[in-house]
N, C-alpha and C positions, 0 to 999 in steps of 0.2 A: 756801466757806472751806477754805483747805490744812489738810490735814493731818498735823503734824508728824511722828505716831508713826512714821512709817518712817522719819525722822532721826535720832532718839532711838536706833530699835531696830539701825540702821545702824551707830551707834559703839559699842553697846552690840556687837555683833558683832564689833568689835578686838581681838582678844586681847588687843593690849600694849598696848590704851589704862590700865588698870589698872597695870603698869609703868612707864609712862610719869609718870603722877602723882604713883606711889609717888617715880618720881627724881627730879622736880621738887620735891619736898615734902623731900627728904633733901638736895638738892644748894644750895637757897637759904633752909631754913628756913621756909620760908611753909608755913602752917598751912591754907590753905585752897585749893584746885584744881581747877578745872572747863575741861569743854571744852561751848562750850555754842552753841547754833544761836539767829542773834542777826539777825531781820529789821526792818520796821519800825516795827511795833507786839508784837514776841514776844521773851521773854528766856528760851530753856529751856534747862534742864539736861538734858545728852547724858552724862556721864561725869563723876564726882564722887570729889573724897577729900578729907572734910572732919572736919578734928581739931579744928575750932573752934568743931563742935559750932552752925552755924546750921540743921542740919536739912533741909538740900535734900537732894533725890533724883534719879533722871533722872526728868525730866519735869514736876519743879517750874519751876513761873514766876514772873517777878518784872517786875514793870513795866520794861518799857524803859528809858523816860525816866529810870529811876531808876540806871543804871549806866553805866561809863564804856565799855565795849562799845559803847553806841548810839555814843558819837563816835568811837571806831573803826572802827565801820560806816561812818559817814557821811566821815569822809576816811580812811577805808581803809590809816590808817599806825598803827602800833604804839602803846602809850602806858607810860610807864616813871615809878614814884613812888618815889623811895628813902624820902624820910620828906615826907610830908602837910605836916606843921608848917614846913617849911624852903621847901616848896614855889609860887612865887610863883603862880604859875597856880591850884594844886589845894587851896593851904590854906583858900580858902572856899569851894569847890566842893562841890555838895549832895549829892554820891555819899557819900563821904569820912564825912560827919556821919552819913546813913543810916547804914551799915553800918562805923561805925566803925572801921575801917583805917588804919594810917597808911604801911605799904607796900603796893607794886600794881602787875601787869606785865598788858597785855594785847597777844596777838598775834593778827592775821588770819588765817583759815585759809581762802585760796582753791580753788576748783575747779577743773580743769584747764580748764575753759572760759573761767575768766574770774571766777564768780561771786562772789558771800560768801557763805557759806556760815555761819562766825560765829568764834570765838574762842576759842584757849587762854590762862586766862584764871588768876592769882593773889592771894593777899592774906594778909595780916597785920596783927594788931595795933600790933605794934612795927616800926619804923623799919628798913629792909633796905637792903644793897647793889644791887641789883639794874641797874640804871643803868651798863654794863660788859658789852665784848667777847662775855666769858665766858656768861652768864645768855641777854643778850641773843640770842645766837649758840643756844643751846640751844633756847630757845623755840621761834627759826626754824627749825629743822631740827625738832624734835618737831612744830609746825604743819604744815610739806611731809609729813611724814609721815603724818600724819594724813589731810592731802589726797589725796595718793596712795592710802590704801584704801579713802577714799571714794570715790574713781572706780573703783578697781578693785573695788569692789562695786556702784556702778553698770553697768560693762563687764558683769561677770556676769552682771547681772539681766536689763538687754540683750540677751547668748545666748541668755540660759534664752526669756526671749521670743519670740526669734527661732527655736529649739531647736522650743517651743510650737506656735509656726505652723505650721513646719516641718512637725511632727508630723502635726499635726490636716489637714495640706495631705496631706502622702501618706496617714493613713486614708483621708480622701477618696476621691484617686487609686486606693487599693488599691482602695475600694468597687467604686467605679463599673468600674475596669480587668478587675475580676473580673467584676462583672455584663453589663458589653458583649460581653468575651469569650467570658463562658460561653453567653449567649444564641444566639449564632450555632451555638456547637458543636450544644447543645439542637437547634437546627432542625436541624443535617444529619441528630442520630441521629434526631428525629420524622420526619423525609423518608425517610431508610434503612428505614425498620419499617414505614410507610406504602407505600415499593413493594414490601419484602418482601412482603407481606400482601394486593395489593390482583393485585399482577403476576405473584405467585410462578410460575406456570406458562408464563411467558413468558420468565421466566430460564434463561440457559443457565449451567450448570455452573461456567464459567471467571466468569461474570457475579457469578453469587452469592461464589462468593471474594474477586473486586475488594471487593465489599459489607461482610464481614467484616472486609475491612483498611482500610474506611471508618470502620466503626463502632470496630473495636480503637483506630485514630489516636485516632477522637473522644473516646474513652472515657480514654485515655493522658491527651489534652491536659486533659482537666478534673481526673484527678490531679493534672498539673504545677501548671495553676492550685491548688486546693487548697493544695497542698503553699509554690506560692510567697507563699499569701496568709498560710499557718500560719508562713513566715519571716519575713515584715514583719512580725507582732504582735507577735513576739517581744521583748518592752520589760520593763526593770527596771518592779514593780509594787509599791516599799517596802512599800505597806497589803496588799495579799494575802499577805503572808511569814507564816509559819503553823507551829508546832511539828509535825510530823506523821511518825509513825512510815513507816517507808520500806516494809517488807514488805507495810503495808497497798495502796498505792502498786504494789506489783507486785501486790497481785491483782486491783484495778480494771484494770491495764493487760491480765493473763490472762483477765479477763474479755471484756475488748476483742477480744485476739486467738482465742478460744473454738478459730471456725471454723477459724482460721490452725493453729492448735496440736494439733487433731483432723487436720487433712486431710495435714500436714508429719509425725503421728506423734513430734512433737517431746516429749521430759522435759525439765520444768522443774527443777532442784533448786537450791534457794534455802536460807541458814543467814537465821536471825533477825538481822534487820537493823537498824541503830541507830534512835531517833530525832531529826529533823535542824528547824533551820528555814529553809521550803522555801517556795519556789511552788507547792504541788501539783500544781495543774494544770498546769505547764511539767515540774515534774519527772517527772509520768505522761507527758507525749507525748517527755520523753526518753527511757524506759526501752522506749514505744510502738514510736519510731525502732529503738532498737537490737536489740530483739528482732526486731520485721520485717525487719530487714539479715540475723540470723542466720537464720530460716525462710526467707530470699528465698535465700541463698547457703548453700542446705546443699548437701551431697553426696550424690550419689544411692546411692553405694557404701555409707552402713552409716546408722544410724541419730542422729540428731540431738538431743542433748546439750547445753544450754546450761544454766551453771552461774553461780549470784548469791551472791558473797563483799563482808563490809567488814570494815575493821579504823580505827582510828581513830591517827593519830600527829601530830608532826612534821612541818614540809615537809624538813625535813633526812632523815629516816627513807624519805623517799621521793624523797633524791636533788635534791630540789629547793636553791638558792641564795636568797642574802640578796636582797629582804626577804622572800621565801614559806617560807624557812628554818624561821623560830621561828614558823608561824599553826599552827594546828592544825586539820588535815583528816580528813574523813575519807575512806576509799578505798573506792570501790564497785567491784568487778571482776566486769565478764560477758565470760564466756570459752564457744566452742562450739569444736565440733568440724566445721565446714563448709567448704567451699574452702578457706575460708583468699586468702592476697594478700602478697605480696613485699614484702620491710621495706624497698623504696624509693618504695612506695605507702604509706606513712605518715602522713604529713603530707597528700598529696594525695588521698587519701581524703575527708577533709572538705569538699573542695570544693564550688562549685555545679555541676551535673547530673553531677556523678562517676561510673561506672561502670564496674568495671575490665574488667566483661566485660557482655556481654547478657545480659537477663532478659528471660522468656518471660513475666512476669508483668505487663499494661498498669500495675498500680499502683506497680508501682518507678520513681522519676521520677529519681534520682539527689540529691535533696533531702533527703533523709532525715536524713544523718551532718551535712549543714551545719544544719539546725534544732538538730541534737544542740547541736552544739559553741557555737553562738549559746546556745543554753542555759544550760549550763555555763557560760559567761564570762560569761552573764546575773547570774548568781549569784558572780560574784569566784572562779569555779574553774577547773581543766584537764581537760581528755580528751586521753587519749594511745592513738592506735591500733597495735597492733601484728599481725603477720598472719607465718604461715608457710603457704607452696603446700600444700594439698593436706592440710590437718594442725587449721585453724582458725585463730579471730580471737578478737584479746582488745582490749578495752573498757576502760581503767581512766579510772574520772570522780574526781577530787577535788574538795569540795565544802567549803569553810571554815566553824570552827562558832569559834561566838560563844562567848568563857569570860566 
């Protein structure tokens, strides 16, 4: 057996179905207005405005048989009653007596495919013009209308499906694409350790170096994977959005980088930071990223400095245009004192496997800054990078908060 509620909830979802009725009821006087999903055994209420006080609702039903809908279902043309009483056809007709009416418009409301879908439908006690150009013309253009979101929410639901598959098709792929790849690497570093170990005194000099730049590759390619499977997950997650203070946030991430932050001799200096609502976990492996960019590209000349400011404003306050003007952001700025990178590396910085220069370090994959910014725009925000040679890099993330 179908089931209607997604019909019902469907027009219920029309903004201007509500407007719609309101003008129908103002523009002819009729007291009572529905648009209502009308098959061949079903008379339900989708959108109602009713002053005449019969008490239907969406989703009340009323026998078929019992309204003149069913015959505009079944020959699929309009039906129009100025007054019942004068009515050759409809003044005995058993619609009429049921519910008392003596004026009455019903129109079809098709689907782009063809189908019925069911009626915008009117009524009155008292006797109406309705039979005329004017009325008649309104109905039909409020019915197309009608039509039209119904498909254009069908369309939608359609993507989102499609979107769905989509989805759950590359998890999949990332699954497996990560698992096949990485197994193979697995084996060369088991094989590498394995002749280290069993051969070692059979190796010449030059040999064992090859061996090094076997295992450093292997080792490299399983961050990249890593790194490109920590890109694909990267997905709006509405139910994980979380009130969560930000400072705290940097210290699970200091936590993380412990080793990093000991062996780089790097200062943290952080100001008390707002609280936002976030992704935690995406917004930790953002702050993850861009810390590790700063300890990966320090300067060996003096000591390394990375500094966590926000302030909260305006998109206009930060330069931003209409519509990000009037949101209210706020500004996270991490700025160090490392290489640094030429402000016409700004933009392409974020890229995928970016790296303006070489790292000596196997886990810098060049991935990093593109997780960043995927982030960020996860969350309806910006990151803007800026960089001077030799001097450091600065980080500002905007992040929209909700009033």
């Amino acid at each position: 057996m179908k089931n209607y509620q997604r019909d019902i909830d469907d027009i219920q979802s029309i903004n201007v179905i509500p407007k719609i009725l309101n003008v129908i009821s103002e523009s002819t006087g009729l007291g009572f207005v529905a648009v209502a999903r009308v098959t061949t055994d079903k008379w339900l209420t989708c959108g109602v405005l009713d002053n005449l006080n019969f008490g239907l609702l969406p989703g009340d039903e009323l026998k078929v048989e019992s309204t003149i809908c069913h015959e505009v279902r079944q020959a699929k043309q309009l039906v129009v009653i100025d007054d019942v009483g004068t009515d050759a056809y409809y003044r005995d007709h058993h619609t009429p007596k049921i519910y008392g009416f003596k004026s009455y418009i019903s129109v079809p409301i098709f689907r782009n495919n063809g189908n019925f879908f069911g009626t915008l439908c009117a009524l009155d006690p008292k006797p109406n013009k309705l039979d005329n150009s004017k009325v008649v013309g309104m109905f039909t253009l409020y019915a197309e209308l009608i039509s039209f979101h119904l498909d254009a929410i069908e369309t939608l639901r359609e993507k989102n499906k499609e979107i769905t598959t989509k989805n759950h098709q590359l998890a999949t792929y990332d699954f497996v694409s990560s698992h096949d790849l990485q197994e193979p690497l697995r084996k060369i570093q088991m094989f590498c350790s394995l002749i280290r170990e069993k051969e070692t005194q059979k190796l010449t000099e030059p040999v064992k170096g090859y061996f090094n730049k076997i295992e450093s590759a292997a080792k490299r390619m399983r961050h990249i994977l890593k790194d490109l499977l920590e890109y694909s997950e990267v997905k709006e997650l509405s139910d994980r959005y979380k009130f969560t203070n930000l400072s705290k946030v940097i210290l699970r991430t200091k936590d993380r980088l412990a080793n990093e932050i000991t062996t780089s001799k790097a200062t943290l200096l952080t100001e008390d930071l707002y609280s936002l609502k976030i992704i935690p976990s995406q917004i930790e492996q953002l702050f993850y990223c861009l810390l590790m960019n700063s300890i990966t590209f320090r300067s060996l000349d003096r000591k390394l400095v990375i500094k966590i400011a926000n302030t909260i404003g305006k998109g206009q306050d930060f330069g931003f245009e209409d519509p990000e003007s009037q949101i209210t952001y706020c500004e996270i700025i991490i700025r160090d004192n490392g290489k640094g990178f030429d402000a016409v590396h700004n933009e392409k910085i974020f890229g995928m496997f970016q790296q303006l220069e070489p790292s000596a370090d196997e886990r810098s994959t060049g991935i990093g800054l593109a997780i960043s910014k995927r982030i960020v725009e996860n969350h309806q925000g910006k990151i803007i990078a800026s960089g001077v040679r030799n001097k450091g890099a600065t980080f500002k993330i905007y992040l929209p908060i909700e009033e």
